[in-house]
mmCIF file of the N, C-alpha and C atoms, coordinates in Angstrom:
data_MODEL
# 
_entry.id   MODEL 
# 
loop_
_atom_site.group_PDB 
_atom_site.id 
_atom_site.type_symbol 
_atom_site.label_atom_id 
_atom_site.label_alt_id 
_atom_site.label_comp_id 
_atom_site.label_asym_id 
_atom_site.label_entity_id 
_atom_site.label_seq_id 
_atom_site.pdbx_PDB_ins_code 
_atom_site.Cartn_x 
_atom_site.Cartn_y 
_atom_site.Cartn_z 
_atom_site.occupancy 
_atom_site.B_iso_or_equiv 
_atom_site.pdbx_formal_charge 
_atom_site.auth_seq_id 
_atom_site.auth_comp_id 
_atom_site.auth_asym_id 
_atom_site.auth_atom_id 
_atom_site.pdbx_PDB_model_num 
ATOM 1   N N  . UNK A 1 1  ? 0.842   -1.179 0.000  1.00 0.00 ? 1  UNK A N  1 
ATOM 2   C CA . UNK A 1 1  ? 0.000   0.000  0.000  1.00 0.00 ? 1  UNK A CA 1 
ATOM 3   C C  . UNK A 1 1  ? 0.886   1.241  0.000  1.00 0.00 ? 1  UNK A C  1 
ATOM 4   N N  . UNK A 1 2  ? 0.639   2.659  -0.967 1.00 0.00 ? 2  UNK A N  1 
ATOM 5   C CA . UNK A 1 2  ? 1.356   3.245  -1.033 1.00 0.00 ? 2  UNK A CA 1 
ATOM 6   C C  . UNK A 1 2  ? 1.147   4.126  0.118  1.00 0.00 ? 2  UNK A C  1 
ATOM 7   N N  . UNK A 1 3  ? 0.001   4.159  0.936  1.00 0.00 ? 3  UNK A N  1 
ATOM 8   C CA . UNK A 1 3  ? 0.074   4.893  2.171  1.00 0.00 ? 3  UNK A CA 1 
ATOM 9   C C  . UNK A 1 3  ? 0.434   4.080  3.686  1.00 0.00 ? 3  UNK A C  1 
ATOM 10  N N  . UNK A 1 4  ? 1.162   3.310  3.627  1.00 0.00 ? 4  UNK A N  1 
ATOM 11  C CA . UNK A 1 4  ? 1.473   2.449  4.680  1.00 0.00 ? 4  UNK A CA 1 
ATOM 12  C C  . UNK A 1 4  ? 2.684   2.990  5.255  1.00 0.00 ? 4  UNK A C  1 
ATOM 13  N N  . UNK A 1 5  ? 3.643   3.554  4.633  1.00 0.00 ? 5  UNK A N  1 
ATOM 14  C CA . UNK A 1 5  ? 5.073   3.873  4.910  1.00 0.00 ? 5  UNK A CA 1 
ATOM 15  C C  . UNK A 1 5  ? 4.837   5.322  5.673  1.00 0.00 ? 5  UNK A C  1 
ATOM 16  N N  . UNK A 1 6  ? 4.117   6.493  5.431  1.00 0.00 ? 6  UNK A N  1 
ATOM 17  C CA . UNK A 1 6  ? 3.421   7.378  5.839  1.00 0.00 ? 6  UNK A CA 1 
ATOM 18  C C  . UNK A 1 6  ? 2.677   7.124  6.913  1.00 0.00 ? 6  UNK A C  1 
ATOM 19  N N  . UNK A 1 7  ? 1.677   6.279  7.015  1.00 0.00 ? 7  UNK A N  1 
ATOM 20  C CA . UNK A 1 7  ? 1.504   5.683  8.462  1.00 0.00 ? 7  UNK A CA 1 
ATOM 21  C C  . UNK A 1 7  ? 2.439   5.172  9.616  1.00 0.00 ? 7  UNK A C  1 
ATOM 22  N N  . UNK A 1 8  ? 3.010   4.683  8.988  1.00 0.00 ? 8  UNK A N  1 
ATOM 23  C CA . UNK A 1 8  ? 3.993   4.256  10.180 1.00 0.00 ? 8  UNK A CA 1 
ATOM 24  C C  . UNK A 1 8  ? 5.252   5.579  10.095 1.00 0.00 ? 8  UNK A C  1 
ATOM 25  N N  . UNK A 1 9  ? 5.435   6.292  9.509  1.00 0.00 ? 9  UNK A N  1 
ATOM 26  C CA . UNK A 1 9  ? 6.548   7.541  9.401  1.00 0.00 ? 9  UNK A CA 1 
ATOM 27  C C  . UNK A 1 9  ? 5.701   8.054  10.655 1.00 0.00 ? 9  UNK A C  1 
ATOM 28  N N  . UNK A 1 10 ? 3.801   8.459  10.490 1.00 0.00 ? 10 UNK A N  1 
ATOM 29  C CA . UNK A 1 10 ? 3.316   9.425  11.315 1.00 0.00 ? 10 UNK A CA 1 
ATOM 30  C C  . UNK A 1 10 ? 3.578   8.851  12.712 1.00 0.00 ? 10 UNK A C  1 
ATOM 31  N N  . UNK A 1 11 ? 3.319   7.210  13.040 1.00 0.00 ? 11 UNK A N  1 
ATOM 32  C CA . UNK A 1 11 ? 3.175   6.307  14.362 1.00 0.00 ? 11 UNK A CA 1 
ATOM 33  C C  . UNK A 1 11 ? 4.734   6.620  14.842 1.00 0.00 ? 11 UNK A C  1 
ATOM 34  N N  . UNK A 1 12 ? 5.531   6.980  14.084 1.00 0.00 ? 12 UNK A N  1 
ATOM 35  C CA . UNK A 1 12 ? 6.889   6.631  15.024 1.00 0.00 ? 12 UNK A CA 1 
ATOM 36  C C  . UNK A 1 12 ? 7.434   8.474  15.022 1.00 0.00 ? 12 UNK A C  1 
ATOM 37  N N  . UNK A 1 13 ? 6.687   9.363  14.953 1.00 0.00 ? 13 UNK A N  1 
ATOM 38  C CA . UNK A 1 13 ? 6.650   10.600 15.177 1.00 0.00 ? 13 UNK A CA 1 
ATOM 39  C C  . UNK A 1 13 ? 5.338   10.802 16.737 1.00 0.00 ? 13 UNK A C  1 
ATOM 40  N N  . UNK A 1 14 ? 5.026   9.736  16.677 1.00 0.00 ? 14 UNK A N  1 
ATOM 41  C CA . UNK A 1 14 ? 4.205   10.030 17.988 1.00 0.00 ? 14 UNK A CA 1 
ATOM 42  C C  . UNK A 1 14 ? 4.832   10.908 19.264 1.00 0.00 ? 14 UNK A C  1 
ATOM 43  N N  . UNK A 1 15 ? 5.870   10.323 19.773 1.00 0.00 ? 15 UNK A N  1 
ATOM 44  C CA . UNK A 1 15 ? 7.079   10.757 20.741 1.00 0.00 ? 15 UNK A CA 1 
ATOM 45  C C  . UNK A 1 15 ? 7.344   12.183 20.349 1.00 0.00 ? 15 UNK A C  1 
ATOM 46  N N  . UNK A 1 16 ? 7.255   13.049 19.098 1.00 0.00 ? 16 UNK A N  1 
ATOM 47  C CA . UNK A 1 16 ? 7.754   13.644 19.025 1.00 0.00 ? 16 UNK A CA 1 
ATOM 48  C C  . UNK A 1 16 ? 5.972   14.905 19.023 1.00 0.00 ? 16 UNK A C  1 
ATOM 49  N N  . UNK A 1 17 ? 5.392   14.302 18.620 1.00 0.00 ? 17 UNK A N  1 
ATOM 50  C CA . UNK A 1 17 ? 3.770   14.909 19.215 1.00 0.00 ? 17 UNK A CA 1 
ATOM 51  C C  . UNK A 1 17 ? 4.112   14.911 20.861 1.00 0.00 ? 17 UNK A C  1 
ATOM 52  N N  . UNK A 1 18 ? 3.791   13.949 21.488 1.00 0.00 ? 18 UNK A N  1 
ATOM 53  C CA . UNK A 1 18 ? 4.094   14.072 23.287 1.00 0.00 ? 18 UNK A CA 1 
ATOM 54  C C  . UNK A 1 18 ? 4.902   13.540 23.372 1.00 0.00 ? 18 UNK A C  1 
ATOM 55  N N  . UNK A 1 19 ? 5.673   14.559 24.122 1.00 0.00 ? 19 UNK A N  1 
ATOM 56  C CA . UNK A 1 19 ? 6.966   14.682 24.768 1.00 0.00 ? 19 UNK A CA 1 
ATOM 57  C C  . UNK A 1 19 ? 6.649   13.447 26.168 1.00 0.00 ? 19 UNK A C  1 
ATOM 58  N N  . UNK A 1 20 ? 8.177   12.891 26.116 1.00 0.00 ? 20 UNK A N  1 
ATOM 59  C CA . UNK A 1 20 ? 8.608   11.599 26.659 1.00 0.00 ? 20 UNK A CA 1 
ATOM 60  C C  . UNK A 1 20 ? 7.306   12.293 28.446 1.00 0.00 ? 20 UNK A C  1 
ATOM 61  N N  . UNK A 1 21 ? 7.989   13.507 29.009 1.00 0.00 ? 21 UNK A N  1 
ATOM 62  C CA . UNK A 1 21 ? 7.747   14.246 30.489 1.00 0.00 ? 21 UNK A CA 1 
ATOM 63  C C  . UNK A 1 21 ? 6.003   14.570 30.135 1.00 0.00 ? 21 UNK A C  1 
ATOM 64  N N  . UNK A 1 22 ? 5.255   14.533 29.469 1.00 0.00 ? 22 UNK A N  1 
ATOM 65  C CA . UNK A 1 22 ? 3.938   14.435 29.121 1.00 0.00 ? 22 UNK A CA 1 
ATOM 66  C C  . UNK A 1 22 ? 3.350   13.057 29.244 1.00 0.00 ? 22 UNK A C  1 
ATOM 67  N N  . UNK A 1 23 ? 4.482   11.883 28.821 1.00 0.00 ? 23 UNK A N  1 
ATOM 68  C CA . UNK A 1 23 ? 4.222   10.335 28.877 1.00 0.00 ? 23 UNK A CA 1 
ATOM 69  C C  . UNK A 1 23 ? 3.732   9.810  30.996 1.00 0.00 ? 23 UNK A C  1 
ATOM 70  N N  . UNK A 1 24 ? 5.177   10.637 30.969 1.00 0.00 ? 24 UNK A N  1 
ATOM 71  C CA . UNK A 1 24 ? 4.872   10.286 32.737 1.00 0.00 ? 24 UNK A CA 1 
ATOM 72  C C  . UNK A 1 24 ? 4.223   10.544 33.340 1.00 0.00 ? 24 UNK A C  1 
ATOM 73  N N  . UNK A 1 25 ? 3.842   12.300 33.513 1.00 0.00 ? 25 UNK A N  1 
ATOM 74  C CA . UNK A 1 25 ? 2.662   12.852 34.180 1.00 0.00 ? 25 UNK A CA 1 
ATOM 75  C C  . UNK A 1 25 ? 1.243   12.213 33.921 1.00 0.00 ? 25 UNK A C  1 
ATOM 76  N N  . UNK A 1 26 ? 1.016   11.799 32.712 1.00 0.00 ? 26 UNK A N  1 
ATOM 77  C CA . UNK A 1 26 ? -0.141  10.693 32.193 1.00 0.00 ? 26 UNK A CA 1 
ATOM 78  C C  . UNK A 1 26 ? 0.036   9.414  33.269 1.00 0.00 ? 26 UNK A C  1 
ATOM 79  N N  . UNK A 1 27 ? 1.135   8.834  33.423 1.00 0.00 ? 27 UNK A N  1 
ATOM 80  C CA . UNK A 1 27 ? 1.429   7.184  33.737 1.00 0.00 ? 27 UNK A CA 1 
ATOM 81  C C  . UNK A 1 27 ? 1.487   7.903  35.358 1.00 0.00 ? 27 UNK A C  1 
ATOM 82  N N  . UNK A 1 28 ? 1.910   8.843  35.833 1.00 0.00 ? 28 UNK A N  1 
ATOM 83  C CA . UNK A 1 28 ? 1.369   9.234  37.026 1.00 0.00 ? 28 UNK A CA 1 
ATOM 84  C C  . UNK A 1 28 ? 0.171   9.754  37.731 1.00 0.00 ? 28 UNK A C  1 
ATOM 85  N N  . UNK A 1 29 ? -0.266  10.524 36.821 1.00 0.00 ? 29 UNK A N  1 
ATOM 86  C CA . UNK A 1 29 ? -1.683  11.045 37.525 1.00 0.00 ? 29 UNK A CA 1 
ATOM 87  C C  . UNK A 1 29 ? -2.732  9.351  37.609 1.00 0.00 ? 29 UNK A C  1 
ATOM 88  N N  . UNK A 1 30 ? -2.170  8.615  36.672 1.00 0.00 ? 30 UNK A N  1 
ATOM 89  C CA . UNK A 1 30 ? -3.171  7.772  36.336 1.00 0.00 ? 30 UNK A CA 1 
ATOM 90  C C  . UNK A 1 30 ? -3.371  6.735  37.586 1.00 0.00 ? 30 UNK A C  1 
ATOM 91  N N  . UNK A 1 31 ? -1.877  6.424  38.034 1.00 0.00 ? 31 UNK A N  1 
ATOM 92  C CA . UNK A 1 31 ? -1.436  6.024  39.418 1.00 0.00 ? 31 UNK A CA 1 
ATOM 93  C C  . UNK A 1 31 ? -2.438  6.157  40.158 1.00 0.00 ? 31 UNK A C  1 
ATOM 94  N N  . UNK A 1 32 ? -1.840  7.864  40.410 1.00 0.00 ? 32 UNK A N  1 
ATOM 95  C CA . UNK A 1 32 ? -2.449  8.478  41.763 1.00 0.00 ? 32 UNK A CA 1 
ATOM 96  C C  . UNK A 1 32 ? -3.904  8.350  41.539 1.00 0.00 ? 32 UNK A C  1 
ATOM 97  N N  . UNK A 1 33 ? -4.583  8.700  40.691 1.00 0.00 ? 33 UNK A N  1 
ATOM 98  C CA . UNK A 1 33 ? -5.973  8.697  39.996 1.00 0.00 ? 33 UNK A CA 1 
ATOM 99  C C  . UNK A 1 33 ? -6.431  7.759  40.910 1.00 0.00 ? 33 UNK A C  1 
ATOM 100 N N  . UNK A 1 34 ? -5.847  6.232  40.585 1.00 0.00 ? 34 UNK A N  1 
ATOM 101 C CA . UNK A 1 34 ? -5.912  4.969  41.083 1.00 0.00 ? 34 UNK A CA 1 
ATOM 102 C C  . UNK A 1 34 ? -6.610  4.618  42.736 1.00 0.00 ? 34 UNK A C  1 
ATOM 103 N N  . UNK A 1 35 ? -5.147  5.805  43.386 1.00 0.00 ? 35 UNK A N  1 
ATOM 104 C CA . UNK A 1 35 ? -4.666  5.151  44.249 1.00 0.00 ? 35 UNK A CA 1 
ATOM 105 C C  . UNK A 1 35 ? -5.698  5.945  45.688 1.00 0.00 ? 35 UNK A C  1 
ATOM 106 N N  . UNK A 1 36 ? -5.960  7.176  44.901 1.00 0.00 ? 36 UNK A N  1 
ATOM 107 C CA . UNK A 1 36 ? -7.503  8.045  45.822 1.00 0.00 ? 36 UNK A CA 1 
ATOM 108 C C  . UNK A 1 36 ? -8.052  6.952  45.888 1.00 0.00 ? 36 UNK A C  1 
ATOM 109 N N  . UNK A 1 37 ? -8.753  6.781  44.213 1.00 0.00 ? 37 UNK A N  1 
ATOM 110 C CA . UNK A 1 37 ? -9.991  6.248  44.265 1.00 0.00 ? 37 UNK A CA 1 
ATOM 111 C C  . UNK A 1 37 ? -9.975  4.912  45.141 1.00 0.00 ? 37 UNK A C  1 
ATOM 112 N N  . UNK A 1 38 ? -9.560  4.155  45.001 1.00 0.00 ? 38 UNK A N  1 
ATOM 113 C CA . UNK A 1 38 ? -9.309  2.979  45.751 1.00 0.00 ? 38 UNK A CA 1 
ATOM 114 C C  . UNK A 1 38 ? -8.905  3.154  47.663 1.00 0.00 ? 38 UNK A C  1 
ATOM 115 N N  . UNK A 1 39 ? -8.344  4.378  48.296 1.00 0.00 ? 39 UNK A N  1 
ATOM 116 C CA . UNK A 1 39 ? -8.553  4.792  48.990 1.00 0.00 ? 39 UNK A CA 1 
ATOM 117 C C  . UNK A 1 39 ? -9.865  5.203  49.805 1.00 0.00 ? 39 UNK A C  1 
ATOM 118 N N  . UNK A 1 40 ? -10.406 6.026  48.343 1.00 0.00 ? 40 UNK A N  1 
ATOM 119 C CA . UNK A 1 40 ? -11.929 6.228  49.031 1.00 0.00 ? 40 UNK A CA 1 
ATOM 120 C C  . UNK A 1 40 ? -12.975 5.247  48.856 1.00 0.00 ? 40 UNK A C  1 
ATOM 121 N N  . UNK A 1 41 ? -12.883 3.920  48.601 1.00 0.00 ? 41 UNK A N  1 
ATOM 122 C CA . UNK A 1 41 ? -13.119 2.968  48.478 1.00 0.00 ? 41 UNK A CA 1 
ATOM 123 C C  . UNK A 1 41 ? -13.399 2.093  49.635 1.00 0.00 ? 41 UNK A C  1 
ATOM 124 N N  . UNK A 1 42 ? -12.231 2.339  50.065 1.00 0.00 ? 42 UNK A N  1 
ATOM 125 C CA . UNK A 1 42 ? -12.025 1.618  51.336 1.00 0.00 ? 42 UNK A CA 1 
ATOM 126 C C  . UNK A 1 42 ? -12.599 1.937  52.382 1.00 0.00 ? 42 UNK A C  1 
ATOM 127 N N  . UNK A 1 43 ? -12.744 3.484  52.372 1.00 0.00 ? 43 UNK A N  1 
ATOM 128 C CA . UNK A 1 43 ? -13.489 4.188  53.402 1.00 0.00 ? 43 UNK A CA 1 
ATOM 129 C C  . UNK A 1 43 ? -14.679 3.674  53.591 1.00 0.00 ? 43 UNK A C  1 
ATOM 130 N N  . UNK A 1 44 ? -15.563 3.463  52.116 1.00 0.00 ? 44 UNK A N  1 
ATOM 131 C CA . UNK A 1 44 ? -16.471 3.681  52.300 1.00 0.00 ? 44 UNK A CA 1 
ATOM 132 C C  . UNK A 1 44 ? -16.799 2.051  52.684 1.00 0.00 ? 44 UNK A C  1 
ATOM 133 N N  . UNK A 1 45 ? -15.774 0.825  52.542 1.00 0.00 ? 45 UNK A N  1 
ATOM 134 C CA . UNK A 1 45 ? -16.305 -0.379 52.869 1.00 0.00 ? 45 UNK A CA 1 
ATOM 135 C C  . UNK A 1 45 ? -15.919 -0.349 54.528 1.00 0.00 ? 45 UNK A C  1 
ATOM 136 N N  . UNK A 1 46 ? -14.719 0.127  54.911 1.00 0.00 ? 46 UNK A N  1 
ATOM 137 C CA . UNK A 1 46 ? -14.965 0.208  56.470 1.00 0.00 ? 46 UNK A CA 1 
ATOM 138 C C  . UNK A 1 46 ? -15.940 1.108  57.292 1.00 0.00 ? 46 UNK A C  1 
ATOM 139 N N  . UNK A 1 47 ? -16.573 1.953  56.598 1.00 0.00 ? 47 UNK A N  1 
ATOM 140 C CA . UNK A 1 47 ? -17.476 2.766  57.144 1.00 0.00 ? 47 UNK A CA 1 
ATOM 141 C C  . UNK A 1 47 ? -18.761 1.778  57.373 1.00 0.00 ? 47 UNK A C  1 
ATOM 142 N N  . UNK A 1 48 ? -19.332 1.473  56.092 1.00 0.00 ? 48 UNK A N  1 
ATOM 143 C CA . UNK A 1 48 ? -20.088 0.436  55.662 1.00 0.00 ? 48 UNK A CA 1 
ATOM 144 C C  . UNK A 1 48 ? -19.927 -0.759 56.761 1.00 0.00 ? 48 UNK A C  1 
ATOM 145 N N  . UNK A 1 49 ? -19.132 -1.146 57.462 1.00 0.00 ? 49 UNK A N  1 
ATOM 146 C CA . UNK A 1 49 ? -19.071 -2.270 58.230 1.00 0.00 ? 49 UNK A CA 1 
ATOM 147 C C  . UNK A 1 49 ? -19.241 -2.486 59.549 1.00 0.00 ? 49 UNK A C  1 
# 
């Protein structure tokens, strides 16, 4: 396919769309995101009990 090489040129320019320090804050908030929610989770099953 003559648009296949262009696809993958655009896929391996991704990194260069978001920056590597944009990758982490994502893979961190997502963590922390996690780690509330599941916190307030807990609350609410020891409250609950």
């Amino acid at each position: 396919m003559p648009g296949a090489p262009y696809r993958r040129e655009n896929m391996s320019n991704l990194e260069e769309k978001f920056p590597r320090a944009l990758w982490v804050r994502l893979v961190v908030y997502t963590v922390v995101g996690h780690l509330v929610a599941g916190f307030i989770w807990l609350l609410f099953e020891v409250g609950a009990g």
